[in-house]
C-alpha positions in Angstrom: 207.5 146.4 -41.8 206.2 143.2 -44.0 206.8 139.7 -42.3 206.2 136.7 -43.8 205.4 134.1 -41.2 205.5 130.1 -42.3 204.4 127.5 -39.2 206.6 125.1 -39.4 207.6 121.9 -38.2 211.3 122.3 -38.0 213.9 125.4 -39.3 217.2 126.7 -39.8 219.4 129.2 -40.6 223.1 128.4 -41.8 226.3 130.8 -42.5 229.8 129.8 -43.9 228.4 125.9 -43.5 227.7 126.9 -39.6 224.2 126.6 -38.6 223.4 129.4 -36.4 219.7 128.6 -35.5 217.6 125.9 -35.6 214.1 125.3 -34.0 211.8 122.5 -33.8 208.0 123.7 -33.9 207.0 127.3 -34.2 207.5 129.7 -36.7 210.2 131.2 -39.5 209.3 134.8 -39.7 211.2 136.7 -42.6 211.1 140.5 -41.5 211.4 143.0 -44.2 212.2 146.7 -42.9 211.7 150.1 -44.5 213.0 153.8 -44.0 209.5 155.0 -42.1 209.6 151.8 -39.7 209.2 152.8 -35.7 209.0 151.3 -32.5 204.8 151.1 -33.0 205.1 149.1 -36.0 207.8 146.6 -33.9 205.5 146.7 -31.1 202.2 146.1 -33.2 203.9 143.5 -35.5 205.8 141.9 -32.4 202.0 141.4 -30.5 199.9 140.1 -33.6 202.4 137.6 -34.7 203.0 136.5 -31.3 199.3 136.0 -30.7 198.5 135.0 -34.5 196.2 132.0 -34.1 197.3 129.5 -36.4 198.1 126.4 -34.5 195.7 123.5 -34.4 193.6 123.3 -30.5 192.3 120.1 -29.3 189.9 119.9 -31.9 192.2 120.6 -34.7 190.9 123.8 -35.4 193.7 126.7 -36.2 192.8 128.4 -32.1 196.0 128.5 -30.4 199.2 131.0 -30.7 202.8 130.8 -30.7 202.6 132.3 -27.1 199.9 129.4 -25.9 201.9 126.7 -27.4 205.1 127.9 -26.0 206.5 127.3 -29.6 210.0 128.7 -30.9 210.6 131.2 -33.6 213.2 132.2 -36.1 213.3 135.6 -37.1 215.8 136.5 -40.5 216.1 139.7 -42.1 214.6 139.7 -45.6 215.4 142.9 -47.7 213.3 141.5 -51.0 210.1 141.8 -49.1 210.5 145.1 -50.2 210.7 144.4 -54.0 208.9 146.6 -56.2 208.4 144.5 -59.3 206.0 147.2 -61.2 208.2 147.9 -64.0 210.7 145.6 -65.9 211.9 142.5 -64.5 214.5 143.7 -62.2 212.7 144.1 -58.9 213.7 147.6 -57.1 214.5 147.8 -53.4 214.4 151.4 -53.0 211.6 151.1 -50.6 213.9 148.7 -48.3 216.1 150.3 -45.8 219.5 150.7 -45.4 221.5 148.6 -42.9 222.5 152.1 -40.7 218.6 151.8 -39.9 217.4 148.5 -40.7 219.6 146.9 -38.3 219.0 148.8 -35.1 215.1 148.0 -36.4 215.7 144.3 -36.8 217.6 143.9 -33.7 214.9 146.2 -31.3 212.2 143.6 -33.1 213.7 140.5 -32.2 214.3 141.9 -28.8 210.5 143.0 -29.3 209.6 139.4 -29.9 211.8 137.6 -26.9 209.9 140.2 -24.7 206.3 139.2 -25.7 207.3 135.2 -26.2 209.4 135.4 -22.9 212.0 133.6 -23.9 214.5 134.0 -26.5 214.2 133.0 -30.1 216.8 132.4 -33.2 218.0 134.8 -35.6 219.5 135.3 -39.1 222.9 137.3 -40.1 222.1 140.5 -41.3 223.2 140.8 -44.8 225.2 137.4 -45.0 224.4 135.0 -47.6 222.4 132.8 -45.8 220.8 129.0 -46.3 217.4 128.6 -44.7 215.8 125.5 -44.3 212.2 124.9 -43.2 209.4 122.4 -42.9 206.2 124.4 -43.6 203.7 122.5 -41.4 200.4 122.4 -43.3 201.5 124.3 -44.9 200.3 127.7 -43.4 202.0 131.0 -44.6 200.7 134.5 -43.3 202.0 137.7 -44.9 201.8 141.0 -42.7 202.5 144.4 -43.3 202.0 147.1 -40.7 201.6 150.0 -43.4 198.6 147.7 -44.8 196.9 146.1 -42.2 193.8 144.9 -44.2 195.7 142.1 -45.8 
């Protein structure tokens, strides 16, 4: 699993002109999902971006999590994390997986993520054409990726 999380001020997520989630402070986390994906990268993933210290403390220094700060959180499905952009120009997505086992993933980490936030938390469509909107607040943008955990 890659994510890509953004701390923001304020996000969305709109289908067919209907927004479907919308949060105030927190984080937009865009999850990409691949065939060898299991339940230890959802819980692993789940844990370290709920606990990800990146909000400011008292003393404005980035010390607190999502969890402390009782923040909210979108979570969208994001295929093109998955890109492979080695050769040509047209990016590949053969490494991303295929809804049959992308979406039982995607829906076992956002249940994942209510769990370890306790409480629940915004969502994408899968595969809809969607319009997200978001105020990155400092900005601050973490990539993750559970089969390389030394970025």
């Amino acid at each position: 699993m890659r994510a890509v999380i953004q701390r923001v001020s304020s996000a969305s997520v709109v289908v067919n002109n209907k927004t479907i989630s919308q949060i105030g402070w927190g984080f937009l986390v865009l999850l990409g999902i691949e065939d060898s994906d299991s339940q230890d990268d959802i819980a692993w993933l789940s844990n370290k971006i709920v606990n990800l210290r990146i909000f400011n403390d008292a003393h404005g220094v980035m010390n607190q999590s999502l969890l402390e700060t009782k923040g909210d959180a979108i979570v969208v499905s994001q295929f093109t994390l998955h890109a492979a952009t080695k050769k040509g120009n047209r990016p590949s997505y053969i490494r991303a997986a295929k809804p049959n086992i992308a979406i039982p993933l995607y829906e076992a980490f956002v249940h994942q993520m209510e769990t370890d936030l306790g409480k629940q938390i915004g969502t994408g469509v899968f595969g809809a054409d969607m319009k997200v909107a978001l105020a990155n607040d400092g900005p601050v943008t973490i990539i993750i990726d559970t089969k390389n955990k030394d970025l």
